[in-house]
C-alpha positions as CSV (number, residue, x, y, z in Angstrom):
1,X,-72.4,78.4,-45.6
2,X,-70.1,77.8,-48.7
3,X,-71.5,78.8,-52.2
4,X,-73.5,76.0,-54.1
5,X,-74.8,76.2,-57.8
6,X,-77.5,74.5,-59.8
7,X,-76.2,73.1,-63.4
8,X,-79.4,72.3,-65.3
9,X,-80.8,71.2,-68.5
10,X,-81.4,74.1,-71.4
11,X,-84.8,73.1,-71.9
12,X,-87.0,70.2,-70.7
13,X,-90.6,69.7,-72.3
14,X,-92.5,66.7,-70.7
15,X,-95.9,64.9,-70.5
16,X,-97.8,62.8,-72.2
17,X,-97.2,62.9,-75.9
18,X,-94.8,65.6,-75.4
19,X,-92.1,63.3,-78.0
20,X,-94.7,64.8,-81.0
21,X,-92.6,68.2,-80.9
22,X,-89.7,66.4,-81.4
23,X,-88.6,68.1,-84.5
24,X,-89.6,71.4,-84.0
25,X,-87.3,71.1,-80.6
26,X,-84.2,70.1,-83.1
27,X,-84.9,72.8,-85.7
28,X,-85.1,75.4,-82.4
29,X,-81.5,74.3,-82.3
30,X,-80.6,74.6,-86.1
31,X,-79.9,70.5,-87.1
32,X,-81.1,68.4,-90.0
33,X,-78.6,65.7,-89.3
34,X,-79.6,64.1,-86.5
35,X,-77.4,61.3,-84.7
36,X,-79.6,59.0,-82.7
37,X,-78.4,56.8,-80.1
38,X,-80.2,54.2,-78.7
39,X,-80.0,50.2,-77.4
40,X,-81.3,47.3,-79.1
41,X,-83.9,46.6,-76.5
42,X,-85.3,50.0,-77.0
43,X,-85.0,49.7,-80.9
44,X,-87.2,46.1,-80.5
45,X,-89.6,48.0,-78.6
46,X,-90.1,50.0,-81.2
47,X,-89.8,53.6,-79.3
48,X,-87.3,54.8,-82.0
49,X,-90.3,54.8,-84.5
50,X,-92.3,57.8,-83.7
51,X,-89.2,59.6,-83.1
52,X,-87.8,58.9,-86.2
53,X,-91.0,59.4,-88.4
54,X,-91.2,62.8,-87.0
55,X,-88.0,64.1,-87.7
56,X,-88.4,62.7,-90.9
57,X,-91.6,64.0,-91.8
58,X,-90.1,67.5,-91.0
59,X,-87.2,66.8,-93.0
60,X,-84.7,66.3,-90.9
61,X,-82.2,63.0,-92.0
62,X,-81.9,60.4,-89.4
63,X,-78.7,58.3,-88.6
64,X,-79.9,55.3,-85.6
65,X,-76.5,53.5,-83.5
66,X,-78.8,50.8,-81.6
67,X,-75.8,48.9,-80.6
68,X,-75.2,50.4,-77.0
69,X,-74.5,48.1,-74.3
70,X,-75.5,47.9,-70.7
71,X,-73.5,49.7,-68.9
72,X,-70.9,49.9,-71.7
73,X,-67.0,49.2,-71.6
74,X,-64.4,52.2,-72.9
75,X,-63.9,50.6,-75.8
76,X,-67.4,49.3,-76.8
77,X,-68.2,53.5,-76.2
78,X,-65.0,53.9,-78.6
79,X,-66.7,51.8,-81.4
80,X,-69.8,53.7,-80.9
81,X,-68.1,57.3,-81.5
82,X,-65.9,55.7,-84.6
83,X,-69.3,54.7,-86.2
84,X,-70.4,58.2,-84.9
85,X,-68.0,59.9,-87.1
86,X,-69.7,58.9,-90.6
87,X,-72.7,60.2,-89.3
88,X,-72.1,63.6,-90.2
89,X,-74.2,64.7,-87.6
90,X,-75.3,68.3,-86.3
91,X,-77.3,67.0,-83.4
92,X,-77.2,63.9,-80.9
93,X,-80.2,62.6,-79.5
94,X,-79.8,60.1,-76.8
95,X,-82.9,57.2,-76.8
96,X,-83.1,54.8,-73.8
97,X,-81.7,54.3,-70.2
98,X,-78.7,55.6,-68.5
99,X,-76.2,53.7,-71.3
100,X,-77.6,55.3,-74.0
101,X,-77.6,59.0,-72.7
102,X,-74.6,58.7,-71.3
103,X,-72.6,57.2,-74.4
104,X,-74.5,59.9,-76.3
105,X,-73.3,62.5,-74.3
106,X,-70.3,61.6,-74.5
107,X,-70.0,61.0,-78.4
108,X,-71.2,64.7,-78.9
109,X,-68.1,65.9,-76.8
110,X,-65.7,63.7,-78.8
111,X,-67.0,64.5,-82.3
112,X,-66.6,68.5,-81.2
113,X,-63.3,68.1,-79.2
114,X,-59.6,67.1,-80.0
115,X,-59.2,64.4,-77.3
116,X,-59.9,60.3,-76.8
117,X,-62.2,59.2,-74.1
118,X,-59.1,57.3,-72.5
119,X,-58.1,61.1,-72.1
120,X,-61.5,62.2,-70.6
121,X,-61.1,59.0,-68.3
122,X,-57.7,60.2,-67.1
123,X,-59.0,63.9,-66.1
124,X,-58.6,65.3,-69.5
125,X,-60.4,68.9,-69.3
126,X,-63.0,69.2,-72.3
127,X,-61.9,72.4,-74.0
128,X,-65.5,73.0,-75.9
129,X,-69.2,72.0,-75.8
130,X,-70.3,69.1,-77.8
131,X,-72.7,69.2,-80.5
132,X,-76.3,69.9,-79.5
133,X,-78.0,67.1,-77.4
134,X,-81.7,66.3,-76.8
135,X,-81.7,63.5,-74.2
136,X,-85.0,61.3,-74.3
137,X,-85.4,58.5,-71.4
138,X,-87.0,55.8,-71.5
139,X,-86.3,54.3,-68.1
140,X,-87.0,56.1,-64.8
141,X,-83.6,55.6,-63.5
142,X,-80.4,57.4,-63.9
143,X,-81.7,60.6,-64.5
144,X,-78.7,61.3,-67.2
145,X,-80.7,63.3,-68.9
146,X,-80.0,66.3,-66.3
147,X,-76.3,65.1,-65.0
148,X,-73.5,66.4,-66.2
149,X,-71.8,62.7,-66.2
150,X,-71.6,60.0,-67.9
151,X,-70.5,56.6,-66.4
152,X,-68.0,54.3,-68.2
153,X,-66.7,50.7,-67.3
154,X,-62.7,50.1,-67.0
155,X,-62.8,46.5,-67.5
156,X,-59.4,46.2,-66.6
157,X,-60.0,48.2,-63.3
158,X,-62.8,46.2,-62.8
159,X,-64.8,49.7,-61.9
160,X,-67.2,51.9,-63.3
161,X,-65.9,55.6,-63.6
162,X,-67.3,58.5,-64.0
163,X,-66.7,61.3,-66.3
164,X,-67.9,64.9,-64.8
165,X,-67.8,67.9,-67.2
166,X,-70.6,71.2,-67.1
167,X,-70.0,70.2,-70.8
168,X,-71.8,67.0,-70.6
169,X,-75.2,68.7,-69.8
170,X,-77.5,68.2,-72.2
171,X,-79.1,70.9,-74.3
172,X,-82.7,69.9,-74.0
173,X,-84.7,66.8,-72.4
174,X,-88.3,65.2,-73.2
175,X,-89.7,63.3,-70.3
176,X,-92.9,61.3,-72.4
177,X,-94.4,58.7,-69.9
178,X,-95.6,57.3,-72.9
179,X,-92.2,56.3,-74.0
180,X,-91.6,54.5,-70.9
181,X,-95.3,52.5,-70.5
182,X,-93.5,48.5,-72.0
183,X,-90.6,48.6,-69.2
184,X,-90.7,45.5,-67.6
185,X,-91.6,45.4,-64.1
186,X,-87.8,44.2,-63.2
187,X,-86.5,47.1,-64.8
188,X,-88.7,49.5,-63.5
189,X,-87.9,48.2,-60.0
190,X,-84.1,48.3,-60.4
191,X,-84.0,51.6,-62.5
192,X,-86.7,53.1,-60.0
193,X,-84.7,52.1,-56.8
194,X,-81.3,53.7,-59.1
195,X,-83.7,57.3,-59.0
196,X,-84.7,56.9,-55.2
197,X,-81.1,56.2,-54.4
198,X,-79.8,59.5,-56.2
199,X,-82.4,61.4,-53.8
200,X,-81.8,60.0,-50.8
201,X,-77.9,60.1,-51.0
202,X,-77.9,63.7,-52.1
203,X,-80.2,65.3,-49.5
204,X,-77.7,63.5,-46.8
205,X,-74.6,64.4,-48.9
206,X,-72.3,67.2,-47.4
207,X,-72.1,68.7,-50.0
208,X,-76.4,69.1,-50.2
209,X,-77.7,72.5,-50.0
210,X,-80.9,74.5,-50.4
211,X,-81.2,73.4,-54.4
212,X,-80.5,69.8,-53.8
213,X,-82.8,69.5,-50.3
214,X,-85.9,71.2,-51.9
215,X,-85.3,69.0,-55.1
216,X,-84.7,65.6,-53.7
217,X,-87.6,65.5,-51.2
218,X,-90.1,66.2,-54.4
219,X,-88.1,63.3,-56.1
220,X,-88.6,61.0,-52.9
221,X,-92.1,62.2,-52.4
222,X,-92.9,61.7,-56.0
223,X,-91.4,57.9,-56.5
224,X,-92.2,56.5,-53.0
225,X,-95.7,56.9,-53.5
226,X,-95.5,55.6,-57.1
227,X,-93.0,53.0,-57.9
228,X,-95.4,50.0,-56.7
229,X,-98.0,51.0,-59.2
230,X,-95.3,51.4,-62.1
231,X,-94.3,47.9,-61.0
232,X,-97.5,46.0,-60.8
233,X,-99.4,48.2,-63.4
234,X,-96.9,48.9,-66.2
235,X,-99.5,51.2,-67.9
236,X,-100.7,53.4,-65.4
237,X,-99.5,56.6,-67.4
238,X,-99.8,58.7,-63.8
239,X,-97.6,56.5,-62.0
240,X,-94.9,56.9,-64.9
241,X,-95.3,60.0,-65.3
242,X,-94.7,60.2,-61.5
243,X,-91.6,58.2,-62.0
244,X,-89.9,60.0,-65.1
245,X,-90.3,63.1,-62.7
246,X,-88.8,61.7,-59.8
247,X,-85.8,60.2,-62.1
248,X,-85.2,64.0,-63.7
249,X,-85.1,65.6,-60.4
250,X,-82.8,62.9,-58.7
251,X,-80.4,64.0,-61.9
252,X,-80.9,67.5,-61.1
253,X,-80.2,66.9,-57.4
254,X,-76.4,65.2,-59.1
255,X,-75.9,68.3,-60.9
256,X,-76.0,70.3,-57.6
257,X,-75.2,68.2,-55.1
258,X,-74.0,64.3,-54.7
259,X,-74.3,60.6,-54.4
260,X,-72.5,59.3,-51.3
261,X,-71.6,56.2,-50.3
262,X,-73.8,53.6,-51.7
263,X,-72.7,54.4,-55.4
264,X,-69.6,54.1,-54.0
265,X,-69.9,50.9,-53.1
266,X,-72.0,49.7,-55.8
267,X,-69.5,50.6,-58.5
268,X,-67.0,47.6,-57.7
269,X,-70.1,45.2,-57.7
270,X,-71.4,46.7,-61.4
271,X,-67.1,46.7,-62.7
272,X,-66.7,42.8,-61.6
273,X,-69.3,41.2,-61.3
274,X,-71.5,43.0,-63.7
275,X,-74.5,43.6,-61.4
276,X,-77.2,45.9,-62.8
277,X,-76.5,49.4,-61.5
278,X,-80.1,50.0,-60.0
279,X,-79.9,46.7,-58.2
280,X,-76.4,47.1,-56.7
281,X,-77.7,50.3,-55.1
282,X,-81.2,49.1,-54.1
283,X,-79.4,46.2,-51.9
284,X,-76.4,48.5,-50.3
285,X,-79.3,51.4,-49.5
286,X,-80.7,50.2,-46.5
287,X,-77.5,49.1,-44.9
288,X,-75.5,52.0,-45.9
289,X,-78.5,54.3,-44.3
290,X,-78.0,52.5,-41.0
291,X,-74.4,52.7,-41.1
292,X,-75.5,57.1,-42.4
293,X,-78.4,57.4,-39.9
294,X,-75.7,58.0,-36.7
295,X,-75.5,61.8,-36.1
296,X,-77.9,62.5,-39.1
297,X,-81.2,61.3,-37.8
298,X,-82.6,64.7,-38.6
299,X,-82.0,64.5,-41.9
300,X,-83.5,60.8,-42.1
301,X,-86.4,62.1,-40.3
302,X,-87.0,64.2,-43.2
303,X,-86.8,61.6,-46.0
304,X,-89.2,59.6,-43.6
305,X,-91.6,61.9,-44.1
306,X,-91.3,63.0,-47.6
307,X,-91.9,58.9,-47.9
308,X,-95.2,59.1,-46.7
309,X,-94.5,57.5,-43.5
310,X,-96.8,57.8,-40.4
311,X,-93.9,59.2,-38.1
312,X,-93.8,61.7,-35.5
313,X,-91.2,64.2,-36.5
314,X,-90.1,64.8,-32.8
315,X,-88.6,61.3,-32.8
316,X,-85.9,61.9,-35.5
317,X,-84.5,58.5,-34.1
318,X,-87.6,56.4,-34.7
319,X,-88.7,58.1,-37.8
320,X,-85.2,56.7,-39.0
321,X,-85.7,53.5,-37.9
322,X,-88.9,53.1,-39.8
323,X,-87.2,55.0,-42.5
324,X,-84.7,52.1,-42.9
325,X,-87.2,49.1,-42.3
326,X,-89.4,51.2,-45.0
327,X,-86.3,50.4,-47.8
328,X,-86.4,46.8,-46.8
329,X,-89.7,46.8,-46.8
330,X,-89.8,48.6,-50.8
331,X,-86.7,45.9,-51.7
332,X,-88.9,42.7,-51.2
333,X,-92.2,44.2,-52.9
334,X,-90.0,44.9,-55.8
335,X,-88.6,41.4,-55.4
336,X,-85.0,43.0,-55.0
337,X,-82.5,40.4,-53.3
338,X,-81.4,41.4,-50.0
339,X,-78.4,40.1,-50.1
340,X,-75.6,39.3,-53.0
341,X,-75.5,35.1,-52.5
342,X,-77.0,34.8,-55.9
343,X,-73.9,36.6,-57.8
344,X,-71.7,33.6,-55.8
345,X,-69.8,36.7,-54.0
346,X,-68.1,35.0,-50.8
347,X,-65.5,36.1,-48.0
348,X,-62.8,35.6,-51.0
349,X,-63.9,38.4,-52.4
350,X,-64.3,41.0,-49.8
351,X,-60.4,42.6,-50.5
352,X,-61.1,42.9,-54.4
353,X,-64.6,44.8,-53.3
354,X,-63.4,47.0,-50.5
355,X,-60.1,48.2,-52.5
356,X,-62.6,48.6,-56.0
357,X,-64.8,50.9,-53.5
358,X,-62.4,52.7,-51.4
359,X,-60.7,54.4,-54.5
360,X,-64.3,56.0,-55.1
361,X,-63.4,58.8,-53.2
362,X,-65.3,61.6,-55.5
363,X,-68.1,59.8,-53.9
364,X,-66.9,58.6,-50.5
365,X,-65.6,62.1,-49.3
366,X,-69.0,62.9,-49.7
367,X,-70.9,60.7,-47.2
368,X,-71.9,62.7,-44.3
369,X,-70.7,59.8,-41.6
370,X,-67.0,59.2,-42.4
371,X,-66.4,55.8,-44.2
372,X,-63.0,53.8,-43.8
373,X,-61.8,50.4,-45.0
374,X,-63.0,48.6,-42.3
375,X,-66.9,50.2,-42.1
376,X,-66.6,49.2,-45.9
377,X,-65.8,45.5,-45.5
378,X,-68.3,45.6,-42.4
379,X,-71.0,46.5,-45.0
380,X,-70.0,44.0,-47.3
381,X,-70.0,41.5,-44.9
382,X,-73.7,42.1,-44.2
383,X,-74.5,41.1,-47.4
384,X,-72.8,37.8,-48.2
């Protein structure tokens, strides 16, 4: 057995209402300048509000950047860390999905380091910590807030990179259901799918280990038997609560071990044809499974059950079969496409998406059945 590490979050605080100790988190950490970063979605929803009033109220000065992106470009995360600079910020609090997080994550590294994201992009090491970070979702999806990554798009690439530092980690987290009760039943499905993906891939990752397996079948457990509720009922606090849980520990499970081959192969679909992240993954999962599941029944076995599924674990072979029908199943009641005929993506298109996918090979070397060119474009195939 090689060695294997868990890279974690300083501090997470979470439950309901747990945002009200917002300030006395920040003053644990010696700011009264805060920097908070956030999306206009989440800024018209009015979750920046409490937050904000809090820190306030304590006396702590608040700076708001609302203007990330969906899954933002290098240079629209540039514009945000130029802004970030008149800030004069001791503290970055990240407000909102995996965009936000990220891109604050990132802008805490730049504004304590002497090097350009372009730099960071091309393997630049990160010499020192960022400024503190408090990381506060508001999607049950990426689980950024306990990664040490942050995901960037290269337009002219047409791919999504990642960035991978211990010195992204953030300092602290607060997982509030509350603050994720107005997601939109698309989002939650898309976002939730994103968190079940993160599990799935890294208990079957090679490079999964005793941290990662005990961690991920909690996360599976956790948002298989609650992701329907958060999608029908928006408020049912116990299902969120369920989901924001699931979403940290499929982060965790990043930090420690991997995602495989469906991120891999979502990436090109997210860099060119700007396909939500969460969906990209949700639509791959099931077919990228089947193409896992040969020599690793065992392992699918085990995420059958941690699913909830009535399956005998004797028969790792039909326990994975229902396993995979089980995704399908999960895709259509979150009225996920099964296919990617809506984005237009033909035949044509198959070279650009199995060259954008094959140079994912952080991800790809991970995947615990061996993935070539050809089982790529045979995957692709399946879906257009």
């Amino acid at each position: 057995m090689s060695t294997y590490s868990l890279l974690n979050a300083g501090r997470i605080v979470a439950g309901p209402d747990s945002i009200e100790q917002i300030a006395e988190i920040v003053k644990d950490y010696g700011a009264s300048r805060v920097l908070i970063i956030s999306d206009k979605g989440v800024a018209r929803a009015g979750l920046i509000e409490r937050p904000k009033a809090l820190l306030e109220a304590a006396g702590i000065a608040v700076s708001i950047l609302d203007d990330t992106p969906p899954e933002p470009e290098v240079e629209q995360a540039n514009a945000l860390f130029e802004a970030a600079k008149n800030s004069s910020c001791d503290m970055v609090i990240g407000v909102g999905g995996g965009s936000a997080m990220d891109v604050a994550k990132l802008i805490a590294v730049l504004l304590n380091n002497d090097v350009t994201l372009r730099e960071l992009l091309n393997k630049a090491p990160i010499a020192r910590r960022g400024l503190p970070t408090l990381m506060i979702p508001t999607t049950a999806g990426t689980g950024s807030e306990t990664t040490p990554n942050s995901i960037v798009l290269v337009p002219e690439d047409e791919l999504k990179v990642g960035i991978v530092s211990p010195k992204l980690m953030p300092d602290c987290v607060i997982l509030d259901p509350k603050m994720t009760l107005g997601l939109p039943p698309a989002i939650t499905a898309s976002t939730g799918m994103d968190a079940l993906c993160h599990a799935i891939e890294c208990y079957t990752s090679k490079k999964g280990n005793p941290f990662s397996e005990m961690i991920a079948l909690k996360a599976i457990s956790l948002i298989s038997r609650s992701i329907r509720r958060a999608f029908n009922t928006g408020t049912d606090i116990d299902a969120r609560h369920d989901m924001l849980l699931g979403a940290m520990y499929g982060g965790m499970c990043i930090a420690t071990s991997s995602t495989t081959a469906v991120h891999a192969l979502a990436y090109p679909l997210g860099g060119k044809y700007r396909i939500a992240h969460g969906v990209s993954n949700a639509i791959l999962l099931p077919f990228v499974m089947r193409f896992n599941a040969v020599g690793n029944e065992d392992k699918f076995r085990d995420v059958a059950v941690a699913m909830g599924l009535d399956v005998d674990p004797a028969d790792s072979k039909a326990a994975t079969e229902k396993f995979i029908e089980a995704i399908f199943e999960l895709n259509r009641d979150l009225q996920i496409p099964s296919d990617l005929k809506r984005w237009n993506i033909t035949e044509a298109d198959l070279d650009t998406l199995v060259e954008g996918a094959a140079k994912v090979t952080r991800l790809l070397d991970n995947n615990p059945r061996p993935m070539n060119k050809a089982d790529i474009r045979a995957i692709y195939t399946q879906l257009i």
